[in-house]
C-alpha positions, 0 to 999 in steps of 0.5 A, spaced: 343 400 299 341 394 304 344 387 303 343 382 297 342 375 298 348 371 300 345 366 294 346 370 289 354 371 290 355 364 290 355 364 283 355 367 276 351 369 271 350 363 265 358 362 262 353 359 256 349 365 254 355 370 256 358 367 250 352 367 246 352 375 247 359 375 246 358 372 239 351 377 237 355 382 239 361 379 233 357 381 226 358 374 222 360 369 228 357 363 228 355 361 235 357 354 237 356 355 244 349 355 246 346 349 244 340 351 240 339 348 232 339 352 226 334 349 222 326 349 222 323 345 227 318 339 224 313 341 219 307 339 222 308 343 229 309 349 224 303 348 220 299 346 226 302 353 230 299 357 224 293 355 225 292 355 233 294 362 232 288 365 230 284 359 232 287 360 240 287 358 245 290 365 247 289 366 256 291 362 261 292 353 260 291 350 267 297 351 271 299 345 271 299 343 264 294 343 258 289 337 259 291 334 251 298 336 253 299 332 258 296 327 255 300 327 249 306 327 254 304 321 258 303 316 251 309 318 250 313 318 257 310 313 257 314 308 253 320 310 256 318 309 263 317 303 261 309 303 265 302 308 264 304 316 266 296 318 270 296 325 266 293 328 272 297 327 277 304 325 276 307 330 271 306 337 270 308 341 265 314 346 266 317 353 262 322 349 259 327 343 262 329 349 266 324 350 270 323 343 271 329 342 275 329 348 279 321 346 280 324 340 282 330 341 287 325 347 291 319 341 291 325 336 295 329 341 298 330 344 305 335 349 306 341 345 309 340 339 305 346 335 301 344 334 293 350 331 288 352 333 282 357 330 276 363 334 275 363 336 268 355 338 270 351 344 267 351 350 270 344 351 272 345 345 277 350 348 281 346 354 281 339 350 282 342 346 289 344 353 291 337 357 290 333 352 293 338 351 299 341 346 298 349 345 299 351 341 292 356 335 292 360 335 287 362 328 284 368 327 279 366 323 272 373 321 270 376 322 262 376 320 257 369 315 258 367 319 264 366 314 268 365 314 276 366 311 283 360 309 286 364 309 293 364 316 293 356 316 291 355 312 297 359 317 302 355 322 299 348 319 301 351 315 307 353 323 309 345 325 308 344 327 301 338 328 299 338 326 291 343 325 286 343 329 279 343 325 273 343 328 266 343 323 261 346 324 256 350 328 259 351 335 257 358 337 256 362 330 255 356 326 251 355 321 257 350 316 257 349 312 262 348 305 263 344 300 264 348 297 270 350 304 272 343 307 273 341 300 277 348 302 282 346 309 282 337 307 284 341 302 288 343 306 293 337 311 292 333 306 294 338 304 300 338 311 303 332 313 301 333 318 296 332 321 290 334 321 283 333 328 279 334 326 272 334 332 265 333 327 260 332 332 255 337 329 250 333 322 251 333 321 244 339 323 241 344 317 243 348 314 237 351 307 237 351 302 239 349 307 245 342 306 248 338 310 252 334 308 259 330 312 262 332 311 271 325 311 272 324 305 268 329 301 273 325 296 278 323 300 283 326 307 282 319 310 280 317 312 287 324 315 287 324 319 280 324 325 278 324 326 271 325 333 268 324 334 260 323 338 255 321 339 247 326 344 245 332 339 243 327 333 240 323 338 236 328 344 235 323 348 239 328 351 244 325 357 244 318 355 246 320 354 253 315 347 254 318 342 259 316 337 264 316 333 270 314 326 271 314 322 278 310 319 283 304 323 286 305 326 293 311 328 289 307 332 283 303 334 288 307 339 292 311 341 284 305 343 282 305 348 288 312 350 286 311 351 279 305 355 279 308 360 284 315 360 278 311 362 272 303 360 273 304 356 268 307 355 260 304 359 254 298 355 253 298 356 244 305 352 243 303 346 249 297 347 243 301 346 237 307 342 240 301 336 241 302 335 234 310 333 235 309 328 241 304 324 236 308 324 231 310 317 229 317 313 231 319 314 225 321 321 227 326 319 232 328 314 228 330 320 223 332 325 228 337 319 230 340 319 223 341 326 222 344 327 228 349 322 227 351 324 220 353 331 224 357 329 229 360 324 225 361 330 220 363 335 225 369 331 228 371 328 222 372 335 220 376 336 227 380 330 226 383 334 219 384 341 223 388 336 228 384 338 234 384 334 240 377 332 243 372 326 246 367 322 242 360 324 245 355 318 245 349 322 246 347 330 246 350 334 241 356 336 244 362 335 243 369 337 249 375 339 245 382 340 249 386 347 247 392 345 252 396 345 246 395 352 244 395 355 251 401 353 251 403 358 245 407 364 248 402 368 246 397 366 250 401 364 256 397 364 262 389 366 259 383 362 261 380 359 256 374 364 257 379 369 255 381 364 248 374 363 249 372 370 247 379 371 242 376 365 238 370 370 237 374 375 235 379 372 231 377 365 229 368 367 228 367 361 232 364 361 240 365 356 244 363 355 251 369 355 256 369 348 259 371 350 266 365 353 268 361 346 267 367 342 273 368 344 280 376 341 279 381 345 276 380 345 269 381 350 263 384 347 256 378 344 254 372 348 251 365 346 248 363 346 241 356 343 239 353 341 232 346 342 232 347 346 225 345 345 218 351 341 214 353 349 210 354 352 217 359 346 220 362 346 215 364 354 214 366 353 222 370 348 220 373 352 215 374 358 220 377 352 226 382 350 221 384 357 223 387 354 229 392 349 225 396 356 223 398 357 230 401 350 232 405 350 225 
């Protein structure tokens, strides 16, 4: 057989889905390793697809988005951004915040490039930087507040980066980064002439007294900005697969290029039906806010009970549990935590991600779960976690 590419050995298949088929696989498990809720998206989103499925549109949209969907997005966007998004030529429409970014990483990368990324990341960053070429550098957020050394981002772009990686909030430690934090990072962007690659797909679950704010907001960061979003966790449409990038024009112009020959351009019936989700009214991400605070308040108290280790996300839906404690038990002495990982599966009916495969350092005692799950279905995952607590007596 003639040789593969040498990029594909660079990294693995996604951990995160792994352990979702891991889980289907296991009848009865509930999966709380890939991030994706258990409950319907808003009433007005399904109401409005009901209709578009007989009404169309059924063929191709324009690759680079719907002209209502774009326009949807830009009054929306807009807000955060902190200024008027041109629909036409500074956002195109993505399959998913997935696309987006590697859409993203292609448009500004050679071959050779530098990108940095926070240490814990999600995996596709990693993965993103390698496929379009560019060598990842890898920069540590320390525990427990995950906080950083803006030396090192500095030697990162005094050695050549290209761009730094921000996801924010951040996906798996619940990170949100400050104001201060975002103007140190846009800084040195703007002083080395720099790019700053944000996925701010959980813009809008951020829980007190955390704020969210958006790095192209910042003065001067525009031009700099590239910022990758997504509907899937805002309106519990993950598998809709209607992203989006935003940034300056020449930018936009060569990422619609990219994305056209990715994927030609998203299912044009949802950007349809998702209109109605990017008008609702403020109140929806007022309410959406409550709930999710109600569940991770819920989820870690539950986890408090059991006596489980674990941080306090300020934003997304996940949560980091430290597992050291049973790793250290005879029975699992020497295992990974994908091995427990994939015991808890059998054992407990609980799927959790490994948390090894979202750092670059050495760790393996910590595991993610998520809480984007109707209360009935975390509370019957806590009563299986308390499993756990029988190990340690």
């Amino acid at each position: 057989m003639p040789r593969l590419s040498d990029r594909v050995g660079k990294f693995t298949d996604s951990v995160i889905r792994r352990m979702t088929r891991i889980s289907d696989a296991k009848e009865g498990s509930i999966n709380l390793s890939q991030g994706f809720p258990d409950f319907d998206p808003p009433k007005e989103l399904l109401d409005r697809l009901s209709e578009v499925a007989y009404e169309g549109p059924h063929q191709y949209s324009v690759t680079f988005g719907a002209e209502n969907f774009r326009q949807a997005l830009a009054v929306k966007a807009g807000k955060a951004l902190k200024r008027v998004i041109d629909p036409e030529k500074e956002i195109v429409v993505t399959c998913g915040g997935t696309e987006a970014m590697i859409a993203a990483m292609m448009t500004i990368c050679n071959p050779g490039d530098k990108v940095m990324v926070f240490s814990p990341f999600y995996e596709n960053y990693g993965a993103d930087a390698i496929l379009s070429g560019a060598e990842p550098i890898y920069i540590p957020l320390v525990p427990p507040s995950y906080t950083f050394d803006i030396s090192l981002i500095e030697e990162g772009f005094r050695s050549g980066a290209k761009a730094i990686i921000v996801c924010n909030p951040s996906n798996p430690c619940g990170k949100v980064f400050s104001e201060e934090e975002l103007t140190q990072i846009g800084n040195l962007a703007l002083k080395y002439d720099a790019f700053v690659v944000t996925d701010e797909v959980y813009e809008h679950l951020v829980y007190e007294p955390y704020h969210h704010i958006a790095a192209a907001s910042l003065p001067g960061m525009f031009d700099h900005t590239i910022t990758c979003n997504s509907l899937s966790k805002t309106y519990s449409i993950t598998g809709w697969r209607l992203g989006y990038l935003i940034g300056p024009e020449n930018v936009i112009e060569n990422a619609k290029k990219v994305h056209d020959f990715l994927t030609v351009g998203a299912a044009a019936p949802l950007q349809e039906a998702a209109v109605a989700g990017l008008t609702l009214p403020d109140s929806y991400y007022e309410d959406l806010k409550k709930m999710y605070t109600e569940k991770r308040d819920y989820f870690l108290k539950g986890l408090d009970e059991i006596g489980l280790k674990h941080n306090v996300p300020q934003g997304s839906y996940f949560v980091l549990v430290d597992i050291q404690d049973f790793l250290d038990l005879p029975q699992f002495n020497g295992w990974s935590d994908l091995e427990f990982c994939e015991w808890m599966v059998q054992n407990i009916g609980v799927a959790a991600v490994p948390g090894s495969s979202f750092f670059r350092e050495n760790v393996n005692n910590l595991i993610r779960l998520h809480f984007a799950r109707s209360k009935e279905t975390l509370k019957e995952a806590l009563s299986r976690l308390a499993k756990l607590k029988d190990l340690l007596a």
